[in-house]
LUMZA-704834 format. One record per residue (C-alpha): residue in one letter; chain; residue number from 1; x, y, z. Coordinates in pm, whole numbers, plus 32768, in hexadecimal, padded with zeros to 4 digits. Each point is the difference from the previous one (the first is absolute). Example, Ala and Ser with C-alpha at 12.3 -4.5 7.8 and 13.67 -1.06 7.14 Angstrom:
# residues 2
 aa ch   i    x    y    z
  A  A   1 84CE 7E3E 830C
  S  A   2 8089 8158 7FBE
//
This chain:
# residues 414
 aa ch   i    x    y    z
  X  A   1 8278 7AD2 89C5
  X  A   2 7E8D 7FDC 7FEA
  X  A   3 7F26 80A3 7F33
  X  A   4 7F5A 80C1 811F
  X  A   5 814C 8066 80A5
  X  A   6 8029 80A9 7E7D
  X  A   7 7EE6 80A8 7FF9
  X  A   8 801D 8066 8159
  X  A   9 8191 80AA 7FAB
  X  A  10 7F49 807A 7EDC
  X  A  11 7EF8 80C8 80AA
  X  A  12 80DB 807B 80FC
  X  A  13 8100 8092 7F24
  X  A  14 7F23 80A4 7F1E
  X  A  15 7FA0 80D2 810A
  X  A  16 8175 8095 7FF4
  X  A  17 8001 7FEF 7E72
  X  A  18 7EEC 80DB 8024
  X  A  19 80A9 8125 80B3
  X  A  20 8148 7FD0 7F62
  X  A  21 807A 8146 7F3F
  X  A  22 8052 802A 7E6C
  X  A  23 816C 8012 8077
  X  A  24 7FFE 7EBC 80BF
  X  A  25 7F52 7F57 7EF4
  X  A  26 80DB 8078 7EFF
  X  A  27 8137 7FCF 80A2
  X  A  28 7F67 7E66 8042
  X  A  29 7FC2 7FC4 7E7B
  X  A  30 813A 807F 7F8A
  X  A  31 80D3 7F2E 8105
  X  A  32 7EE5 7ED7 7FB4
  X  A  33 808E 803A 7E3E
  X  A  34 817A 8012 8085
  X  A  35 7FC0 7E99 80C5
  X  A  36 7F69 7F67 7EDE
  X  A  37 8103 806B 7F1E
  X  A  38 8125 7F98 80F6
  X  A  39 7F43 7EB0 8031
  X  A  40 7FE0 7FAE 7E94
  X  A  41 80D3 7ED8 7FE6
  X  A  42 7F4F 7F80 8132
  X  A  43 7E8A 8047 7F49
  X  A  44 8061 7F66 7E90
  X  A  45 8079 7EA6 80D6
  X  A  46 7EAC 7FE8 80B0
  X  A  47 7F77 805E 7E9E
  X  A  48 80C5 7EE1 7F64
  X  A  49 7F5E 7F09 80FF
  X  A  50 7EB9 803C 7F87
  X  A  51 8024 8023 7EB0
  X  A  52 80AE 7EB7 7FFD
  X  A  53 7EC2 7F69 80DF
  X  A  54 7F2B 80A8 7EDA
  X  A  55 80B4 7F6D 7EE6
  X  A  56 7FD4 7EB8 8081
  X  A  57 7E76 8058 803E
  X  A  58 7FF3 804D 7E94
  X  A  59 7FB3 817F 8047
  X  A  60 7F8A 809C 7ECB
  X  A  61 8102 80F2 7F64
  X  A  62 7F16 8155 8055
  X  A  63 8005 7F84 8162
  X  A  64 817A 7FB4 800C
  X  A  65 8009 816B 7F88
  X  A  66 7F2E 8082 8106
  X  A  67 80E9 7F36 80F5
  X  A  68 8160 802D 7F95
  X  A  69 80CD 8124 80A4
  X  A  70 8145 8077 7F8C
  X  A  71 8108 814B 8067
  X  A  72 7EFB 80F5 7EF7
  X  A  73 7ED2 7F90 80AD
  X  A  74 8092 8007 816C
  X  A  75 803B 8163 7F77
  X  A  76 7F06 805C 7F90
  X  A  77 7F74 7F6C 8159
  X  A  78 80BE 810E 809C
  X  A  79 7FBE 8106 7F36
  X  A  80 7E81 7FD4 7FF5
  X  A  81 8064 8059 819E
  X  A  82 80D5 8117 7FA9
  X  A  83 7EBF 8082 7F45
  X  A  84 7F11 7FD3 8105
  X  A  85 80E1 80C5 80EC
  X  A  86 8006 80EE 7F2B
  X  A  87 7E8D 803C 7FC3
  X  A  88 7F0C 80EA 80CC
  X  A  89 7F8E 7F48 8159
  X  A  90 7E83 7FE2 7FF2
  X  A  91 7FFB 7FC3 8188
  X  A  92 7F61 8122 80C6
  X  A  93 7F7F 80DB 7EA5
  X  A  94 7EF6 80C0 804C
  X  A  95 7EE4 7FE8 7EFA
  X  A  96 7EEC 80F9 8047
  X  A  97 7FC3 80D7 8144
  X  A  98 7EC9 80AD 7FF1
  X  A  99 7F4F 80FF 8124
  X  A 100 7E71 7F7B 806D
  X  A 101 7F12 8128 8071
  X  A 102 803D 7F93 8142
  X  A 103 8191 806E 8007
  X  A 104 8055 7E6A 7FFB
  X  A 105 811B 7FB7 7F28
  X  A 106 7FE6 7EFB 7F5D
  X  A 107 8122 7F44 7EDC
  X  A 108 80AA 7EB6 7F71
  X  A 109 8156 7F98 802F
  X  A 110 8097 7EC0 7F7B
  X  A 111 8072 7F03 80BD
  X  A 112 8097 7E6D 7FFB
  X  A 113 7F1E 7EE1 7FB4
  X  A 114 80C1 7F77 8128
  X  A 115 806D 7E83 7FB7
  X  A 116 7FCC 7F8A 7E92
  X  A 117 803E 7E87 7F91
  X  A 118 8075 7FC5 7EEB
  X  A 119 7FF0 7EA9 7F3D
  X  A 120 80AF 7F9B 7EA4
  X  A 121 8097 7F47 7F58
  X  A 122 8135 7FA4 7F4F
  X  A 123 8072 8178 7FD9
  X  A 124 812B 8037 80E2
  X  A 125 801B 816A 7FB9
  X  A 126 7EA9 8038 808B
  X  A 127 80AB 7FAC 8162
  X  A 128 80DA 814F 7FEF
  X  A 129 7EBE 80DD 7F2B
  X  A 130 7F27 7FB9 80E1
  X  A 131 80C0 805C 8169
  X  A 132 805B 8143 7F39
  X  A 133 7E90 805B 7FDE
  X  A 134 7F99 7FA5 813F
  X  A 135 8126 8084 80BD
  X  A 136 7FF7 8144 7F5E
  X  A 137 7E73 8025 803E
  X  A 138 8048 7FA4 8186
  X  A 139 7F66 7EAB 7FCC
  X  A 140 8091 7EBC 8097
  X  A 141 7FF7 7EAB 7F11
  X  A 142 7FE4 7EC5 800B
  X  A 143 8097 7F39 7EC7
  X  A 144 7F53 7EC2 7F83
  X  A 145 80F0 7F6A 7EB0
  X  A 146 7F9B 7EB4 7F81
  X  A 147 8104 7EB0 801C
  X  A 148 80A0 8062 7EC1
  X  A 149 808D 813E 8080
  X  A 150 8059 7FBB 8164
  X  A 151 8192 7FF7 7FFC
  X  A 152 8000 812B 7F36
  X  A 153 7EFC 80BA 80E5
  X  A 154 808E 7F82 8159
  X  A 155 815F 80B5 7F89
  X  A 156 7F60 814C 7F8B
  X  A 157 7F27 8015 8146
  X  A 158 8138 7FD2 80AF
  X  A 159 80B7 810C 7F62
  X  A 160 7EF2 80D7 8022
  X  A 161 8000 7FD9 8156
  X  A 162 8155 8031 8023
  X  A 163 7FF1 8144 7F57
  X  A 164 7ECA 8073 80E5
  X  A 165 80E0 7F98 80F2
  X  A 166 8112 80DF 7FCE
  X  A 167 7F34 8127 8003
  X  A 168 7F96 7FC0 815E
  X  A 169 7E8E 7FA5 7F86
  X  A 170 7F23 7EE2 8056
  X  A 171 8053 7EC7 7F32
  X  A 172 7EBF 7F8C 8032
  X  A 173 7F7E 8103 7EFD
  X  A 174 8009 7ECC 7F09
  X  A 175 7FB1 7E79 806F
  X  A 176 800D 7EDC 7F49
  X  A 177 7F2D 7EBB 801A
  X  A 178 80D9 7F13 7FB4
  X  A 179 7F1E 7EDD 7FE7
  X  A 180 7F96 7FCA 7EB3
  X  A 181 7ED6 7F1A 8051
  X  A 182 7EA1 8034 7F7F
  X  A 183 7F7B 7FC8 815F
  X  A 184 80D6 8139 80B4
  X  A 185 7F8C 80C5 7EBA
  X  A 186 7E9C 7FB6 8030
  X  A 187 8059 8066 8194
  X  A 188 8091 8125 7F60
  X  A 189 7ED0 808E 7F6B
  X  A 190 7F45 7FD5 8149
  X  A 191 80EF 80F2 80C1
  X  A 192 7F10 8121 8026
  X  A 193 804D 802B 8153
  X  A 194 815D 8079 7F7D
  X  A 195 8013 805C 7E86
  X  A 196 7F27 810A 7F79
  X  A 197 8031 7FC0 7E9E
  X  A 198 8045 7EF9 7F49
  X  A 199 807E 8007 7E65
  X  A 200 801C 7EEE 7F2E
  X  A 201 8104 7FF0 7F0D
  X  A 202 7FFC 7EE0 7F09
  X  A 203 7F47 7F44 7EF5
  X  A 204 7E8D 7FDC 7FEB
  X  A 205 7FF0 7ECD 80D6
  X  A 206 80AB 80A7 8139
  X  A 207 7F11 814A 7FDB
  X  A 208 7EC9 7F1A 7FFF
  X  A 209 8080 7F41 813A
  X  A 210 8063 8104 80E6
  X  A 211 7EA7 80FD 7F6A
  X  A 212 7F3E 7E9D 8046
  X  A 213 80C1 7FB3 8155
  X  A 214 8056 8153 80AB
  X  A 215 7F79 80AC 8154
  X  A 216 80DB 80EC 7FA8
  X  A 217 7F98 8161 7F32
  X  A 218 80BC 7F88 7EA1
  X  A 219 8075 8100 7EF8
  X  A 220 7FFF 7F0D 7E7E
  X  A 221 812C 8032 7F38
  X  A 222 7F7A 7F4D 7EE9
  X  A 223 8084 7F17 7F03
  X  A 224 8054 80C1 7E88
  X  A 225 7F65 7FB8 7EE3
  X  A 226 8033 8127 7F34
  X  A 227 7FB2 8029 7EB4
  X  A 228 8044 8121 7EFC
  X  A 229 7F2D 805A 7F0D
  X  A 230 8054 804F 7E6F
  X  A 231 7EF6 8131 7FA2
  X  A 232 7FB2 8019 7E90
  X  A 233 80CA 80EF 7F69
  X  A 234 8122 7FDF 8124
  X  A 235 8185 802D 7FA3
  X  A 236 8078 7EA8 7FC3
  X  A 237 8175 8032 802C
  X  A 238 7F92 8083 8167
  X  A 239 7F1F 7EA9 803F
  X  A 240 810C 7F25 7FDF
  X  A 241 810E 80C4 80BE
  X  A 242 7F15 8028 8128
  X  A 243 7F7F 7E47 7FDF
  X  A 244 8168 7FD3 7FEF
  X  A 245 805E 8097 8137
  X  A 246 7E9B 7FBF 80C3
  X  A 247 802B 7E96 7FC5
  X  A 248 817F 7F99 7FF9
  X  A 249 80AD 8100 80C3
  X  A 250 7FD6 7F06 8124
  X  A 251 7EF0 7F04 7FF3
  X  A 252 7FCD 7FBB 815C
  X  A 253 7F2C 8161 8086
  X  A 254 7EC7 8032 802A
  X  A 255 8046 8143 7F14
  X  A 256 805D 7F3C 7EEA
  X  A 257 7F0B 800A 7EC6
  X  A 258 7F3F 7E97 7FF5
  X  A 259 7EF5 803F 7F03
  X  A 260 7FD6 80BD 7E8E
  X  A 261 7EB9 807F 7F81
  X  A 262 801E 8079 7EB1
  X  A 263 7F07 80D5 7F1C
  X  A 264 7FA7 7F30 7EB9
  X  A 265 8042 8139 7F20
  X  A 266 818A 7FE9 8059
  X  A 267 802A 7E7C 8070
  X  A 268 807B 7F92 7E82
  X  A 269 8126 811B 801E
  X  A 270 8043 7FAC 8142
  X  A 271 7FD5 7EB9 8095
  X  A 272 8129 7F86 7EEC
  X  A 273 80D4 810C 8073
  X  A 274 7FE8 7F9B 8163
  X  A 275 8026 7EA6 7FA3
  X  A 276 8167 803D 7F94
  X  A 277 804A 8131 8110
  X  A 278 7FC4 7EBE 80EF
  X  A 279 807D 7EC2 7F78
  X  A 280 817E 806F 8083
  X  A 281 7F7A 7FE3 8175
  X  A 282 7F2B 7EB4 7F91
  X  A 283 7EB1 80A3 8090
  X  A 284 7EF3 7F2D 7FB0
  X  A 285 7EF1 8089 7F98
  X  A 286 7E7C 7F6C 8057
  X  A 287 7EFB 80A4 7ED9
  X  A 288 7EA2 8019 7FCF
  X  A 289 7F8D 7F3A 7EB9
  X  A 290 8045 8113 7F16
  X  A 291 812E 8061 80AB
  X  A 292 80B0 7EBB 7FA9
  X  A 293 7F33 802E 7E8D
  X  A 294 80F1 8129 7FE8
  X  A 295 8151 7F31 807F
  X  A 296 7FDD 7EC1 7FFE
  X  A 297 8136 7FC1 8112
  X  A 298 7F18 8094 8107
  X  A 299 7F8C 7F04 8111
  X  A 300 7E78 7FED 7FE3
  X  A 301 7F8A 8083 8166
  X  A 302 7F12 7F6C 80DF
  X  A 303 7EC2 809C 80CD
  X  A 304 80F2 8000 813B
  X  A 305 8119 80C3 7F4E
  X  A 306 7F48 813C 8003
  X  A 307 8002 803F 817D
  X  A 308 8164 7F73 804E
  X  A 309 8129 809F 80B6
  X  A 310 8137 7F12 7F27
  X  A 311 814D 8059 80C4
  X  A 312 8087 7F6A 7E98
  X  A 313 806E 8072 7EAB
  X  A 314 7E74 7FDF 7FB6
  X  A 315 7EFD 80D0 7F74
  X  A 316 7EAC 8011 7FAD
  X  A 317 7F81 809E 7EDB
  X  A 318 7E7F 805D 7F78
  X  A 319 7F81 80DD 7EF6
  X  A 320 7EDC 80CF 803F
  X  A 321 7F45 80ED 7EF0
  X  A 322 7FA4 8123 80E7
  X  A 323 8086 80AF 811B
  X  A 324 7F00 7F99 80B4
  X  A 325 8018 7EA1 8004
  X  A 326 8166 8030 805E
  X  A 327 7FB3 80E4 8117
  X  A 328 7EF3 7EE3 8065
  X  A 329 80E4 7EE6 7FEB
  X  A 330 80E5 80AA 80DA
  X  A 331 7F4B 801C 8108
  X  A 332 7F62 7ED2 7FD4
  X  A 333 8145 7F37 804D
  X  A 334 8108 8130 80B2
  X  A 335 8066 7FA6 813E
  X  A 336 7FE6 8180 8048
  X  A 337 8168 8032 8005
  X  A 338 8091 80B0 7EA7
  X  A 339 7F73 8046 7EDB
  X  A 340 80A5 80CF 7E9D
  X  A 341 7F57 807E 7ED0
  X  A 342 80BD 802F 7EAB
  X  A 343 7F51 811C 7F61
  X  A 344 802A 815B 7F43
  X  A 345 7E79 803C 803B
  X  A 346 7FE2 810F 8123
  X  A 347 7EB1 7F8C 8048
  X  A 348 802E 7EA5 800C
  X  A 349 8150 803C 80D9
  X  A 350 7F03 80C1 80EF
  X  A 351 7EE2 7F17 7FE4
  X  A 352 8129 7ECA 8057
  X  A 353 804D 80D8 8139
  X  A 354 7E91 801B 8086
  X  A 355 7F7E 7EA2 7FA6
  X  A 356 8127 7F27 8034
  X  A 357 7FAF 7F9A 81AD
  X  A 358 8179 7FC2 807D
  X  A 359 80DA 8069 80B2
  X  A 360 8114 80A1 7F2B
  X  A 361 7F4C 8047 7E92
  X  A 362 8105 8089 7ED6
  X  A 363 8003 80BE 7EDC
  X  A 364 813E 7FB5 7EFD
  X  A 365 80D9 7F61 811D
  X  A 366 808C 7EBF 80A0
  X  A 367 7F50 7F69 8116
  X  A 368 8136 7F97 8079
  X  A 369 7FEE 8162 80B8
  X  A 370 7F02 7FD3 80F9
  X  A 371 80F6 7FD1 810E
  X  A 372 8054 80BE 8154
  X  A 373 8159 8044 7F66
  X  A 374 7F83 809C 7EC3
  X  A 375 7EDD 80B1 80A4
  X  A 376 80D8 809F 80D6
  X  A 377 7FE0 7F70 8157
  X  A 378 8137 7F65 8027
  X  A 379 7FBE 7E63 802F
  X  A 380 7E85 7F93 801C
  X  A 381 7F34 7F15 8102
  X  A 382 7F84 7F79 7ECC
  X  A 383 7EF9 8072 7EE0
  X  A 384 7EA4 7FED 80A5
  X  A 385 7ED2 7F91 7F1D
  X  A 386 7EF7 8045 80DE
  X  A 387 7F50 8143 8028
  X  A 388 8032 8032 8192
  X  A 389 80B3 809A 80B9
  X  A 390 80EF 7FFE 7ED1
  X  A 391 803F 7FBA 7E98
  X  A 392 8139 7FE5 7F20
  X  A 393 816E 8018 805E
  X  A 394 7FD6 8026 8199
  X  A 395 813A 80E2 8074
  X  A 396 8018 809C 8173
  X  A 397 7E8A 810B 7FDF
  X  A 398 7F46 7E88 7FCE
  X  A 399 80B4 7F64 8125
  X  A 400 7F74 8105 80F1
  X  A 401 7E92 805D 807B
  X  A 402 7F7D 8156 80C4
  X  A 403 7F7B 8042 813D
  X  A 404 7F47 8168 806D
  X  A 405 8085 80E0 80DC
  X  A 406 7F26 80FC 80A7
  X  A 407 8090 811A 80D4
  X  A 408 7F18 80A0 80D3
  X  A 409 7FD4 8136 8105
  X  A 410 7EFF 7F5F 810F
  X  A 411 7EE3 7FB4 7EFC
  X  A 412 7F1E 7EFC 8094
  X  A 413 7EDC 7F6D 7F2E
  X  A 414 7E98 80B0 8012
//
């Protein structure tokens, strides 16, 4: 099938998506979850394809992470549906409705995007998130995985299909490109005359390429180089259980902690402590001269370690002597995704808030949470960087846009 005749079934089923009822939707995700769980055995062989392929490619391990499937995460696949059927539909909410002087009433409703493109990666599970989203908010999708994920996404579309199928709904709710080519991406980004949106979901290098390449409106869901910061004065114990899970709870997110900036008044106490809270997951860590002063194992860093999104059992570290020059560095080199301070200081927790520009900012907390499960939203589209039309974890509200509707009693125009 051509990349036209897609974009063609695309736009002509979202027309139906977009009238479709809670019930209907509801009734399509959960059979959608019970297909992918019956199909399982049929998903992990696909998955086993590629991960072979991307052990002979020499795949990094955060990226055979990011790839691998197995029965919890086909799961929790199913249940991140589950979820989503069981949140509020945003479709056909009425946001204001207001009365002019001259008896016209006039007031917001949401409604679908209408066909949203998607293109990632090697993230399999982002095949079943991202149908749940856009099915639920009466969008249709089209699904653009790289090379390294194609078995495993070719078998979840098709189970998804087959579930849509047995509810009596449109399969073409959810298409996937099969060809993996850079030339039918490139074609991809071009399909305005289909695909209203189009998100990104990747490292930094597919972001620039499709922002760069696109005729397409495109919503950034940004690469994650988050940092937390250690205040003076901040509970210790509570730095090093929050690092530990930020960084090595799973390496390959965009959540994931990437980069430590440490006040000078606490970096003797602490930077040895972390040294050992580490050393059993073998995280190397890159420091700033007197960093590595204080322990000598650290890895000196270089000028490009600040602003970099690892994947790896890797960390930056640098130690600053005010709160400002943390809160400066920061933004300096954030990719606007997550950002945690360490502190006891009420002021400085608020000032962190305020100053700190991204798009989750925390106070005493992982920023392993900024996620569409943890927020609440069931699965995500992804976490948005940018600052339109949406930012941070997008669930179902951020997949839809308004439209006015006026009811009137004759009025004509003076």
């Amino acid at each position: 099938m051509t990349l036209q005749e897609i974009g063609k079934r695309a736009k002509d089923v979202s027309r139906r998506l977009s009238i479709l009822g809670q019930t209907e939707k509801n009734q399509g995700l959960l059979e959608v979850a019970e297909s992918l769980v019956a199909g399982q055995e049929e998903i992990l062989s696909a998955n086993e394809q590629d991960m072979e392929r991307a052990r002979e490619n020499g795949m990094s391990q955060g990226m055979l992470d990011r790839l691998k499937l197995t029965p919890a995460r086909i799961e929790s696949m199913a249940e991140g549906l589950r979820q989503v059927a069981a949140l509020d539909d945003p479709v056909g909410e009425v946001i204001s409705m207001k009365t002019r002087p001259n008896g016209l009433l006039i007031g917001q409703k949401r409604v679908p995007l209408g066909v949203i493109g998607i293109i990632y990666e090697a993230r399999p599970n982002v095949t079943a998130d991202a149908f749940g989203l856009c099915f639920k908010s009466g969008n249709a999708v089209i699904l653009k995985g790289g090379s390294d994920a194609i078995s495993s996404n070719v078998a979840i579309v098709k189970r998804i299909q087959e579930g849509l199928e047995r509810a009596g709904l449109p399969e073409d709710a959810v298409q996937l490109i099969e060809d993996t080519s850079r030339s039918t991406t490139r074609e991809f980004m071009k399909l305005n005359e289909y695909v209203d949106v189009l998100i990104p979901r990747g490292g930094a290098g597919l972001i620039k390429t499709v922002v760069e390449n696109s005729t397409i409106p495109v919503i950034e869901t940004g690469t994650g180089n988050c940092h937390i910061y250690i205040d003076e004065g901040a509970d210790l114990s509570m730095a090093l259980n929050i690092i530990e899970n930020a960084k090595t709870q799973r390496i390959s997110v965009c959540n994931a902690c990437e980069s430590l900036v440490v006040h000078q008044s606490v970096a003797k106490e602490f930077l040895p402590q972390l040294q050992q809270r580490l050393n059993p997951y073998q995280v190397e860590i890159r420091g700033d001269e007197r960093a590595v002063e204080i322990v000598p194992e650290f890895v000196p860093a270089a000028p490009e370690d600040w602003g970099k999104e690892y994947l790896d059992y890797i960390l930056s570290c640098r130690i600053v002597d005010s709160f400002e020059e943390a809160v400066e560095h920061i933004n300096r080199y954030s990719t606007g995704h997550s950002e945690a301070i360490i502190t006891r200081d009420y002021e400085r927790a608020q000032r962190f808030l305020n100053e700190i520009d991204s798009a989750a900012v925390y106070v005493n907390a992982s920023t392993r949470f900024t996620d569409g499960f943890e927020f609440g939203f069931g699965a995500e589209i992804g976490i948005s960087t940018q600052k339109l039309h949406a930012r941070g974890p997008m669930g179902l509200k951020e997949l839809t846009t308004t439209k006015y509707i006026i009811y009137g009693n004759g009025q004509v125009r003076p």
